[in-house]
N, C-alpha and C positions, 0 to 999 in steps of 0.2 A: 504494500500500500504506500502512496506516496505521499508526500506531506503535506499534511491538511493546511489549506492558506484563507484566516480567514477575511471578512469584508467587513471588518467593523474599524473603518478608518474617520472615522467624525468625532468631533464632542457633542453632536443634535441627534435624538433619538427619538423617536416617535413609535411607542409601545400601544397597546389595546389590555387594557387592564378591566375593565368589563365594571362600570359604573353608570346608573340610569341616567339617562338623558345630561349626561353630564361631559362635558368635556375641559379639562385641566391640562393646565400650562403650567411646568413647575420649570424653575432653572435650580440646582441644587449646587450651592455653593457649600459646601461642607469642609471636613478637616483636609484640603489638601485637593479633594476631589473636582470631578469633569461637571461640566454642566451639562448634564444630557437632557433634553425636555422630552417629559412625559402627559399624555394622553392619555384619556380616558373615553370609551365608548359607552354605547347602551349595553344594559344587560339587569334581567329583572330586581334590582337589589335596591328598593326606595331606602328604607334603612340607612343604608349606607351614605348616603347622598346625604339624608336629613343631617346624617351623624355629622357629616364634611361641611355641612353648608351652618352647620350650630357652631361650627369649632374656627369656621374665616372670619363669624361675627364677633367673637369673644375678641378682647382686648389683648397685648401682646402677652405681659405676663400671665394671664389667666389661659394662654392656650399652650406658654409653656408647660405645663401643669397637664395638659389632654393628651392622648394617644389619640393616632386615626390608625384603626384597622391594617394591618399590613396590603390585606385581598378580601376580598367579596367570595370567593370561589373555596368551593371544599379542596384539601389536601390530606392525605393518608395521613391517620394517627402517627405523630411521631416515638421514635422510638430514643433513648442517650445515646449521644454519638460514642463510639465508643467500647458500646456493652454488645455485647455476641448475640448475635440474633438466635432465637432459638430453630429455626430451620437454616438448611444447607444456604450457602449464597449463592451457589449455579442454578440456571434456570435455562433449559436447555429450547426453550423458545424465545430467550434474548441471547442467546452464547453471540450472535453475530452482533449485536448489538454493542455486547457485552465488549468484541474486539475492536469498534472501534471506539470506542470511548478510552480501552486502554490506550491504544494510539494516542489519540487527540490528546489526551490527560498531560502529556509530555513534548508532543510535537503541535498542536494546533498555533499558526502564525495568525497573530490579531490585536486588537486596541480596546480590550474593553473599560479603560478607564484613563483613554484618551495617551497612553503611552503604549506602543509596542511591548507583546510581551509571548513565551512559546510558554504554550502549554495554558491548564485551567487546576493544575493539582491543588495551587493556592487557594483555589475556592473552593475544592469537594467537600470539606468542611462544611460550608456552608448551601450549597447545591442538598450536601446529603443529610442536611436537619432539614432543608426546604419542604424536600419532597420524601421526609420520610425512612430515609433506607439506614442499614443497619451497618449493611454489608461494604466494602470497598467499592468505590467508582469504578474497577474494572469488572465488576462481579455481573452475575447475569441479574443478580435481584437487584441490583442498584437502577440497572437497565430496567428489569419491568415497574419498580417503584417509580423511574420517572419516566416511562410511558402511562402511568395511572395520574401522574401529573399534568403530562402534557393534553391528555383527553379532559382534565379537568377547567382545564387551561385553552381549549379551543383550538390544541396544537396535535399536529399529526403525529400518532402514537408510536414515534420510532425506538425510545428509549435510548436514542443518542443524543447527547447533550450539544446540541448546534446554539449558534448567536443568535438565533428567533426565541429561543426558550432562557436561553440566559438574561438575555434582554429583558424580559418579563421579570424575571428575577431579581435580577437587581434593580428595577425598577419597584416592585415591592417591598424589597428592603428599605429603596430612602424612604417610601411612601409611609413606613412605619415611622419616621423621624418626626418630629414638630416641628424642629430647625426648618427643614426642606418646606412645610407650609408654610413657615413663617416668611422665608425666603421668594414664596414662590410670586411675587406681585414685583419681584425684582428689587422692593428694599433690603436693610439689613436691623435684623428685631435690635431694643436699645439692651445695654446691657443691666443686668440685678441690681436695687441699692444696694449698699452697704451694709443696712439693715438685713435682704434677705440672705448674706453670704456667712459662712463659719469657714473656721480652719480646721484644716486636718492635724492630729498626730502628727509627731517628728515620727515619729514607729510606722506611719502609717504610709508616707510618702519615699520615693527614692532618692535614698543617699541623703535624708531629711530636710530635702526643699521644702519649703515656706508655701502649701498649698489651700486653696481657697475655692470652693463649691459653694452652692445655694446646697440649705438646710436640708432638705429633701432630698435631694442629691446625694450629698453625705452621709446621709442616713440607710439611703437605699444601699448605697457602696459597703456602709458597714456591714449590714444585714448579708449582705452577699459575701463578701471574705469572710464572714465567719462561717458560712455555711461552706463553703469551698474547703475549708480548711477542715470543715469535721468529715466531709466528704471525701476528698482527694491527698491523700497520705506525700502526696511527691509538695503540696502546696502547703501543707502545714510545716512541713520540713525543713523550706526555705523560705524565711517571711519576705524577700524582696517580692515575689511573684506578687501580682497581682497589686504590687505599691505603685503609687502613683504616681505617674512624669510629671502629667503637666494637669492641669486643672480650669481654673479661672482664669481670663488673661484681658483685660480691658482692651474694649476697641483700640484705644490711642495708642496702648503699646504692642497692641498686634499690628497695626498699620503703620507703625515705625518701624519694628523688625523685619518686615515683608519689603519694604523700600531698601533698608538701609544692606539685605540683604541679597536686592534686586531679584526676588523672589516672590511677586505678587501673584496669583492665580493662575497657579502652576499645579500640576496632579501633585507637586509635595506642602503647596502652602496659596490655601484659601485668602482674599484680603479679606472677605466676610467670614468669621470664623466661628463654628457653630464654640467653640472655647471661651465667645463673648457670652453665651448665654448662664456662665457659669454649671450648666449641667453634661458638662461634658468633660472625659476623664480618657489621659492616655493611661496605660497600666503597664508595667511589668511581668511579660512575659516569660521570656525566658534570657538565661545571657547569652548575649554575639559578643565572640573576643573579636577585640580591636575595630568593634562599630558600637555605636549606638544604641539602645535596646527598641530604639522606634525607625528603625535605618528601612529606606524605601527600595534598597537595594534587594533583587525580586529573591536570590538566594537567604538572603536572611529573612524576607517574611516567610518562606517558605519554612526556614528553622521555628520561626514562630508561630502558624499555623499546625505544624507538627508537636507542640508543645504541650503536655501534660493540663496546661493552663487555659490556653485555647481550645484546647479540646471540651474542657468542662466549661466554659464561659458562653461556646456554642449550644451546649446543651444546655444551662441552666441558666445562664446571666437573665433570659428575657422575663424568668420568672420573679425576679427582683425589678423588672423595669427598664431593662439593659439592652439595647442594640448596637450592634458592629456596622463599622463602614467599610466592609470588607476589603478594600483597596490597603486599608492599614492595617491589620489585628488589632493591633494597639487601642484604636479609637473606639470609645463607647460614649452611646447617650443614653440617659438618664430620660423616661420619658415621663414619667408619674404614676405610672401604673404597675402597677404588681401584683 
């Protein structure tokens, strides 16, 4: 087989996310990330609409505070990434499927977050909490979990993971962001008083930076490492995991840094940064000698996507209120809900 070249050469993307009578224009200026614009079609789910159109009318700070839905559309019971599925992972009606996805996993040539990059193994992670599966991305069940997806999805049920169904994808995941709505009228949300922020722990932060979240924020973050920690024996062991880079960061000194570093709205550094909302936390995942532990260099997120810590933050973060900006591991938000 030769090697898979893909077409995903834009920052504009125009997805069918299956919303009534509704059609949304987001541009997602996030920690670092593309702006891709997402779409929404018809598709029976009033609900959902009420729920979107209740949460553009709230005031800024009151809708940092809301979740919007990820998707409208059913997806297979998920299972811990992670944890051994209790049946075989071949399935000998995706095995063909099943080989090209191992392919692609390592060779697919593409731009899904506006840089070149080979392969998609940096996201099976999160592909394989999407849609459900237990098994490895090369496995035949990974293949029919997301062909149960893709039919759920409006997408032809190949069970190979192509740029029409990832696109979808990650387009769901900003759509879980409130940053991304807040964003999406093309301003930038103001950032928290002073009043709504606390500090973190020296214990709590990396290498005991001086870190600053909204209350809520913080509290979620607690809740979750301690739960991580009773849960995952490798995270209790070493308290940096899952401490915190970076935190709060005031408009004015993010828009100094981004200049002064001729680095403004770049896939490594947003000048709108959802880090102004103060609910948003890089963490500690694992260490990279002689980089950075939030290094954008695609073999280290790949070390960090493989990581003991990642691994459980995909599986459990969002039940604390927690979302990935999967271009970074590092980046989580904080969305209010738990």
């Amino acid at each position: 087989m030769g090697r898979l070249r893909g077409l995903v050469h834009g920052a504009l993307w125009l997805t069918t996310l299956g919303v009534v009578g509704l059609v949304v224009t987001v541009v997602i200026l996030d920690g670092g990330g593309p702006p891709p614009l997402v779409a929404a079609r018809t598709n029976p789910t009033a609900p959902m609409v009420h729920r979107i159109m209740t949460t553009f009318a709230a005031p800024h700070r009151n809708l940092m505070a809301r979740v919007i839905p990820a998707a409208d559309l059913p997806v297979p019971a998920l299972l811990p990434i992670g944890v051994t599925a209790p049946e075989d992972c071949e399935a000998a009606a995706f095995a063909g499927a099943a080989r090209v996805n191992a392919v692609s996993l390592t060779a697919l040539i593409w731009s899904p977050f506006r840089r070149p990059e080979t392969g998609w193994e940096i996201y099976a992670p999160s592909v394989g909490r999407e849609i459900g599966a237990a098994c490895g991305p090369e496995s035949g069940r990974f293949a029919e979990a997301l062909a149960r997806w893709q039919t759920a999805h409006r997408l032809t049920a190949t069970g190979v993971l192509d740029e029409a169904a990832f696109m979808i994808m990650r387009n769901r995941w900003a759509l879980a962001r409130p940053f991304v709505w807040l964003t999406g009228g093309g301003g930038c949300p103001p950032g928290p008083t002073e009043a709504d922020l606390a500090s973190a722990l020296p214990t709590e932060s990396y290498a005991g930076k001086a870190i600053r979240l909204t209350r809520g924020s913080l509290a979620g973050y607690r809740r979750m490492v301690a739960a991580a920690r009773a849960e995952k024996p490798e995270i209790a062991a070493d308290r940096r995991l899952l401490a915190i880079l970076s935190g709060y960061r005031s408009p004015e000194a993010d828009a100094a840094r981004c200049v002064r570093d001729n680095n403004c709205d770049t896939v490594a550094r947003a000048a709108c940064s959802a880090h102004r909302t103060g609910q948003a936390v890089d963490l500690a995942l694992d260490a990279i000698p002689g980089h950075r532990p939030d290094s954008t260099v695609d073999v280290d997120r790949l070390r960090l996507v493989r990581s003991p810590a990642y691994l459980w933050m995909i599986a459990r973060a969002g039940d604390f209120g927690f979302v990935n900006y999967p271009f970074e591991p590092w980046h989580w938000e904080w969305t209010g809900r738990e």
